[in-house]
Structure formats: structure tokens, C-alpha cells
N, C-alpha and C positions, 0 to 999 in steps of 0.2 A: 030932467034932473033939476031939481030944486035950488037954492043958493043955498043950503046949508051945507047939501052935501059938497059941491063943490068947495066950499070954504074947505070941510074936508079932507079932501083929495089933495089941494094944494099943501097943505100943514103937514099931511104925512111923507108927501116929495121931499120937502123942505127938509124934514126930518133925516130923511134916508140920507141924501144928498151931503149933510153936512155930520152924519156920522161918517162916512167914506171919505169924507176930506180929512175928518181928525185923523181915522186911521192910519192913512198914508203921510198924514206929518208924523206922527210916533214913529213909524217905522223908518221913515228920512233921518231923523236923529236921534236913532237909539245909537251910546256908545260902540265903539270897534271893541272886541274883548281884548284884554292883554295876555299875553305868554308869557308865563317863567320861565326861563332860562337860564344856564350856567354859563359863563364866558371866560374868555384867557385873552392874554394880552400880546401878541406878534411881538414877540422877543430875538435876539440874536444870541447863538449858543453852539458852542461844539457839539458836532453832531456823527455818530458813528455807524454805518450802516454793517448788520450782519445781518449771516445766512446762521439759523438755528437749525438744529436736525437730531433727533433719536437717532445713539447709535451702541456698538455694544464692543467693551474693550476684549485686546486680546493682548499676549506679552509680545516684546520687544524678536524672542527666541522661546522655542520650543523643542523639548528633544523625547517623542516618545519611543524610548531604549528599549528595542527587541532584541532577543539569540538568535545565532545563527543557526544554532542545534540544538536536539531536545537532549535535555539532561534534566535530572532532578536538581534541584536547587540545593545547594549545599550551603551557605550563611548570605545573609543580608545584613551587610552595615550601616542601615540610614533607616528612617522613620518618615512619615508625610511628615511633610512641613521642615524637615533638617534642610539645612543649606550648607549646598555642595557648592565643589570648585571643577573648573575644567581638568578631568584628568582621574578623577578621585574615585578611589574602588569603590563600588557602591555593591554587587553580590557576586559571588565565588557561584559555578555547576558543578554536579559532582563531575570529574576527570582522571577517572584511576587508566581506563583503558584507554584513554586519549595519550595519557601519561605512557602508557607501554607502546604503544605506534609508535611512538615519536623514538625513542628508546631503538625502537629493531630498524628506523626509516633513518636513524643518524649512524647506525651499523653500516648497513647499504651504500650509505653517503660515501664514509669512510674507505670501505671497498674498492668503490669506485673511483674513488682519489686516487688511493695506490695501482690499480690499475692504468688511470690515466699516465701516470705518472713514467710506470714501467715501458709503455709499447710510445709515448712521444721523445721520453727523454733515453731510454734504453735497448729496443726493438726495432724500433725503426731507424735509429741512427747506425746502429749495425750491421744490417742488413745491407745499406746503402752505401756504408762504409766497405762493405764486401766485395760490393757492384763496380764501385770504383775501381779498388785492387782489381779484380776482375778485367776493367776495360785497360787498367795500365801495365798489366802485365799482357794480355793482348795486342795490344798497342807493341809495345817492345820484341813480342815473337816475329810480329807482320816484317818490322823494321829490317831487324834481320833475317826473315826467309827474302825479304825484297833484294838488299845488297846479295846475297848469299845467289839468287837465279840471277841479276845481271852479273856477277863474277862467273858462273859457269858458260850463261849464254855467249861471254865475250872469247873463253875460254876455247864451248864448244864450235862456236866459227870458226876459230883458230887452228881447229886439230886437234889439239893439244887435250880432249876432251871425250867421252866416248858417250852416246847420243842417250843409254839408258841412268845416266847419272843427271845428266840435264834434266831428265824426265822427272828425275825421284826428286831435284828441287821445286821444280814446277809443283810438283803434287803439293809438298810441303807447306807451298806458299799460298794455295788455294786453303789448303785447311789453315793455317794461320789467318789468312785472310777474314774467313768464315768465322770460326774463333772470335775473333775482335771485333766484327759486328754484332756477332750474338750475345756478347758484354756491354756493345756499347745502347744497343735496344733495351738492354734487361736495365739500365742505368738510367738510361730516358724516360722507360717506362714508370721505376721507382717514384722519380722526381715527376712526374706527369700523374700518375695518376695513385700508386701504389704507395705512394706518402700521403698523399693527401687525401685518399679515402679509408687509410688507417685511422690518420689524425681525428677526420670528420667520425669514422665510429667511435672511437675513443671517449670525443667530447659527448658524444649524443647521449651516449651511455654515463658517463658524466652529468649532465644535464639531467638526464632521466632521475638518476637519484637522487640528484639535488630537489629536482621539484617533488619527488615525493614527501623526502624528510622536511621541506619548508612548507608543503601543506600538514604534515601532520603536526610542526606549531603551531600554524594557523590555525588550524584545530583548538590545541591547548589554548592559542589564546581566547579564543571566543569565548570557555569559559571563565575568562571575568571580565567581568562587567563596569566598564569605566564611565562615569559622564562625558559626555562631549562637550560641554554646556559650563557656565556658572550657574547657578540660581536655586530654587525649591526644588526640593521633592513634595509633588502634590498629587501624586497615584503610585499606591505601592499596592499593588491587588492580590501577591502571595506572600507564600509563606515556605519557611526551610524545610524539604524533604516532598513539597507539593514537585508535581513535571513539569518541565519551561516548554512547550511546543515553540517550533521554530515561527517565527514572527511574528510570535504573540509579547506584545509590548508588558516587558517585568516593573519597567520604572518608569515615569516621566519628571522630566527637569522643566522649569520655565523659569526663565532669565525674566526676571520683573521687575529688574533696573529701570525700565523706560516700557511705556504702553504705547498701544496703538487702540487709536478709537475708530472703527470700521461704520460708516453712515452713508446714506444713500442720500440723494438728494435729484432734484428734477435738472433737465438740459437744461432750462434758460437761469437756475442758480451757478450752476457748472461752468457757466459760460461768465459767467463774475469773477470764477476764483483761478489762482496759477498756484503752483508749490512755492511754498512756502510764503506764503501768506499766514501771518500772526491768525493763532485760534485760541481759545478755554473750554479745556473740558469740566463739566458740570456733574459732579457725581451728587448722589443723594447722600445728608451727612454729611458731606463735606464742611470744612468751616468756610474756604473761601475755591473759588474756581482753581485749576489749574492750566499753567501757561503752558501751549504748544504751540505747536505749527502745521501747515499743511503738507507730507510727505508722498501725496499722491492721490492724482484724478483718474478714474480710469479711463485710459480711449475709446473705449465700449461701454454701448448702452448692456442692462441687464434683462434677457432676452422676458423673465418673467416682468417685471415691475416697469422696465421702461427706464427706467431711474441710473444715476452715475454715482459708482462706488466711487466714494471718498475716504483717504484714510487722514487720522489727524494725529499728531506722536509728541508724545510730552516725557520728560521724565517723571519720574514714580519715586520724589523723595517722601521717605518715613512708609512706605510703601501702604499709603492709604489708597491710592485706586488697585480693585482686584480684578483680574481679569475674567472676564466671564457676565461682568455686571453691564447694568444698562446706565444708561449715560446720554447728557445732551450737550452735544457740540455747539460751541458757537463762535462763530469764523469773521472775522473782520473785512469786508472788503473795501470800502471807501472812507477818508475820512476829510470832515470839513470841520476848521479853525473854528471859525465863526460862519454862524450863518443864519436866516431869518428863518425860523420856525414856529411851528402852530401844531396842537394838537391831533394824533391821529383820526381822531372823531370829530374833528371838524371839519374835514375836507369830505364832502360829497362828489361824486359823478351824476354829472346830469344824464338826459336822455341821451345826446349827442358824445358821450363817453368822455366831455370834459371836466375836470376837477373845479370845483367851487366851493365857497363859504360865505358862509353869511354875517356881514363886519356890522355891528350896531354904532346908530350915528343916532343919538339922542337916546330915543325911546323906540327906534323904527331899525328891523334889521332887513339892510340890502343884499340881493346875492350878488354876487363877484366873481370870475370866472378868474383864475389863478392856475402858474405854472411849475410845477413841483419838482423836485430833485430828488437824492433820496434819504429813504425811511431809517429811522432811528429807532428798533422794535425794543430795545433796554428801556430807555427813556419816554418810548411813545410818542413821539414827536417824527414830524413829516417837515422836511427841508422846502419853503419856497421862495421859487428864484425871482419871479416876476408877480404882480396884480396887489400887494398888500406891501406896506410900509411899517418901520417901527412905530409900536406905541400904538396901532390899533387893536380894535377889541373882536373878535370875531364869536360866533356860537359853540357850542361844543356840542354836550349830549344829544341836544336836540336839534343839531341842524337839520339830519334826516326829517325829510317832508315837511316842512316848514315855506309856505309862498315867502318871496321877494315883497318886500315892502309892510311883511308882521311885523305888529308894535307890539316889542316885548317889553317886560320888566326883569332885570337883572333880577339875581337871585344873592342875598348876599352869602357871606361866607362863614361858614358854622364855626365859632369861635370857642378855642378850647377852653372848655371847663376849669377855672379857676379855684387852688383850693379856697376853701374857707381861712379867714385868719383868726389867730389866736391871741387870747392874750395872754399874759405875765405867768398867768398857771398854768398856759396849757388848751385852757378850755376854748373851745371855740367860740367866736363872739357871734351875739345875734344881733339883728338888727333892730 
């Protein structure tokens, strides 16, 4: 190899050589890029945590009013939408022949009054009055055949007496005897059993007609048809002269004084709330929430959904919630005075399932591993107890995936459009 080339060879080393060192300085100190970012300030704030849930009202009471019998409809006094009272005739059945039942079944009644009447207070007391006589004139015969055979028995020991005369008292006194128990059996028996199984037919038969003539008003009265209820009529499905078939519902009432909002919600919300815990129900239209409360957790899970019926009850003044609509509840369960707060969207979970954010200290934002409380889903804000102090700044939007130790640039803040000013006429000034 000649010297030329060699001079060569070395000038193009040289060359390479100190192009690869430029490079690798440019890349040493190219800029870090910056991050825009939106941030908020760890403030102290009353803070409110709820449980929000879809759910769908129903009224306070409900009465949907069937007959007991089928009859044609004979008038209807109410219209959907009238507002009834507890008690208040709402439709008449036709009852002509219910009307005559009742008619021949208070005959019957009647009847059997006077019967009663005649065989406790008249028949039987006669009878037994008889039995008596009976036993006490018995009684009086015995007496004297008694003295009557010891006068001749003392007589006929004596002589003084002839033995077929003795005998004719003896007889006497048997049959007397006889006599007086067969009065006083027949008296016992009255009072044992012959009164009191008069008595008892008497009354049954008694009984008997009563319950039939007080079924046959029972009858009449089914057909009319009262509210049981205060509230609307909001289903009237016939009409005068259509058939009422037995418990087919003619009317319904709903008491809509006061709603119920029926909402499902998971076990571990459930397990936050007790009756009567402060709630608002949220109707669409509404101008502002309404206030209720909680009236009821169910004990049981619901075997389809898993989920724990909740009900929430508010009253219904100017009776703007209707029943049947959908609705979102939202139930209060904790609340904090004051307390230090940050952003829902600022708080990340790392891999290891702890809560963090990233607080900006200059130009550089750090991550922070923080201990939370709870959620304020109105206001969006997330309660923390420990790792952040008033008056720092932490990320928002963009904490998600963001490394520890990015230099960000705050983002400032969009300031509202100013009008234009005018002057003395009117017109707007220009610049």
C-alpha cells in the first residue's frame, strides 16, 4: 500500500469516528418533552357520599276494586282521573232478584223468630211446669199411702185389723210409690235433656234463618261498589249495561298522597344503608329533587338479578311524581364537615391496587401513593385521608398513564368570553 492511500484510510476513520460522537451528543441533550395538563388544588370541602340507582315508582296504596258477583252493571259514578274518598259509591250492579232473596230470606227470619220464641218462652216452660205438678202431686199421694200402711200395719198386729185390708194398703202404696218416680224421672229428664235439646233445636233453626236472610244482604250488598281507599280513579275499563264477571277488577283507586320508589341496588351498596336513611328522588321534568327516605331493605337477595330491593318514600305534594314512571334515587349514606378533597379523575390505582396521583412540584409531576375515604358522586370529588396536604396541586384528566417524575406544563384556564364594550350610542367600540 502506498502512502497516499493510507493518508486515506486514516481521514475516513477519523471521519466516521467523529460523526458518531456528534451523534450521540445530540441525542444526550435533546430536550425532555413537556405534558399539558389540567390540575386542581387539594382543597377542604363538605363532602356527601351516595348510593344513586334506577328505579320505578309505585303509590303509597292501591285498590284494584272487583265484585263478588256477576251482574250487569247498572251506573257508574266516577270517571279516570276523579278523586274519590274512603267509602264513596263508585258503581251500582243490577240487583232486582238479589232484592227479592233478601225479601222471602227476612220472611224466613221472621218465622223463625216467632217460633223461637213460642217453644223457649211458651212450650217448654209448660211442659215442665206440668212435670212438676206431676212430681208434687205424686210426692203427696206416696206420703199418705205411707202413714196410711203404717196405721193399718200397727193396727193389723194388733187384731184390731183384718189381713185383706192391710193388703189393699200395701197395694196402694206400691202404686203410689211407682206413680211418683215415674213424675219424678219424667222431670229430670225435662231438665236434663228434654229442655235443652228443645232449646238447642229451636236456636239452630233460628240460626239457620238468620244466616240465610244475612247472606242474602250480603248479596245485595256487593252490588255497590265502594272505595276502600282515598285517592284517583285511574282504570275504569266498562261501561253501564256491559257484565261485571266475579273478580274481574271494575275500578282501580291509588292513594298518590305519598310514592314509593322501588330500586335495586348490589350487596355491598346495601350493606351501607339502614331505614331510614335521608334519600331524593329524581324524576325527569322535575324542577328540583324530591325529599324522602329509606322505608325498606329487603332481607333477600333477588333470586334473578342478585341485587337488594330497596324502597325509598317521599311524599307527592302538587302530585308531580306519577306512579308508573322511572326514576333515580339517590340515598345519602355518609357525611363529612370538612374534609380534604381531590378530583375523581385524579386518583389512579396502580398495579398493586393502591390509589395514587400525581402532585406537580414545579414543572415535574410526582406520583404519590394516597389513602382515600369516601366518594362524593354529585360533586365528583374523592375524600383523602392521608399522603396530600392543603394547597397542593395534583393532575386530573390526564393522570391515567402518565410515568413519575413527567415534566408537565399546566394548562391554563379558558377564560370567559368578555362582552364587547359600548359606547354612549350603543355601538360597540373597536379597537
Amino acid at each position: 500500500m502506498n502512502s497516499n492511500n493510507s493518508r486515506y484510510w486514516i481521514a475516513f476513520a477519523l471521519i466516521s469516528v467523529g460523526t458518531v460522537i456528534s451523534g450521540c451528543s445530540k441525542k444526550e441533550t435533546e430536550p425532555q418533552p413537556l405534558v399539558e395538563v389540567q390540575v386542581a388544588k387539594v382543597e377542604s370541602k363538605p363532602l356527601t357520599e351516595t348510593i344513586d340507582a334506577d328505579a320505578v315508582l309505585f303509590p303509597i296504596r292501591q285498590a284494584a276494586i272487583t265484585s263478588k258477583i256477576s251482574a250487569p252493571i247498572s251506573k257508574l259514578f266516577v270517571q279516570r282521573g276523579d278523586r274519590v274518598h274512603e267509602g264513596q259509591l263508585l258503581a251500582t250492579l243490577e240487583n232486582a232478584d238479589i232484592a227479592a232473596s233478601v225479601t222471602e230470606n227476612r220472611g224466613g227470619f221472621e218465622q223463625a223468630q216467632a217460633v223461637h220464641v213460642t217453644a223457649t218462652e211458651a212450650g217448654i216452660p209448660e211442659e215442665t211446669q206440668k212435670a212438676q205438678l206431676d212430681v208434687q202431686q205424686g210426692k203427696e199421694n206416696l206420703d199418705a199411702q205411707t202413714k196410711l200402711v203404717e196405721s193399718r200395719r200397727t193396727l193389723f198386729q194388733q187384731g184390731a185389723l183384718p189381713r185383706k185390708d192391710f193388703d189393699a194398703a200395701q197395694v196402694s202404696y206400691v202404686q203410689a210409690k211407682a206413680q211418683f218416680e215415674i213424675a219424678d224421672r219424667h222431670l229430670a229428664s225435662l231438665n236434663a235433656i228434654g229442655r235443652g235439646a228443645s232449646i238447642k233445636s229451636a236456636n239452630a233453626q233460628l240460626a239457620q234463618a238468620r244466616g240465610k236472610f244475612e247472606g242474602a244482604q250480603a248479596q245485595l250488598s256487593y252490588t255497590e261498589i265502594h272505595s276502600p281507599i282515598d285517592g284517583f280513579v285511574t282504570e275504569r275499563p266498562n261501561y253501564a249495561g256491559e257484565m261485571s264477571p266475579a273478580g274481574t277488577a271494575l275500578i282501580t283507586v291509588m292513594d298518590t298522597s305519598s310514592v314509593i320508589a322501588k330500586a335495586h341496588i348490589s350487596q355491598v351498596q346495601a350493606m351501607r344503608l339502614k331505614v331510614n336513611d335521608p334519600a331524593e328522588i329524581v324524576a325527569a321534568g322535575a324542577e328540583k329533587p324530591v325529599e324522602g327516605k329509606v322505608t325498606l331493605i329487603s332481607p333477600a337477595l333477588d333470586p334473578n338479578s342478585t341485587t337488594v330491593e330497596i324502597w325509598v318514600t317521599a311524599l307527592n305534594k302538587g302530585q308531580q311524581l306519577r306512579p308508573g314512571s322511572a326514576v333515580r334515587v339517590q340515598v345519602k349514606t355518609k357525611q363529612v364537615q370538612q374534609g380534604l378533597a381531590v378530583p375523581q379523575n385524579a386518583v389512579v390505582q396502580n398495579e398493586s391496587g393502591k390509589a395514587t396521583v400525581l402532585v406537580v412540584e414545579g414543572d415535574v409531576a410526582h406520583l404519590r401513593e394516597i389513602q382515600t375515604g369516601i366518594s362524593d358522586a354529585t360533586a365528583g370529588l374523592i375524600q383523602v385521608v392521608s399522603g396530600l396536604k392543603a394547597g397542593e396541586v395534583v393532575v386530573t384528566d390526564q393522570a391515567y398513564g402518565l410515568p413519575d417524575k413527567t415534566k408537565v406544563k399546566v394548562e391554563a384556564a379558558e377564560k370567559p368570553e368578555q362582552p364587547a364594550a359600548k359606547d354612549s350610542s350603543g355601538k360597540e367600540e373597536k379597537d
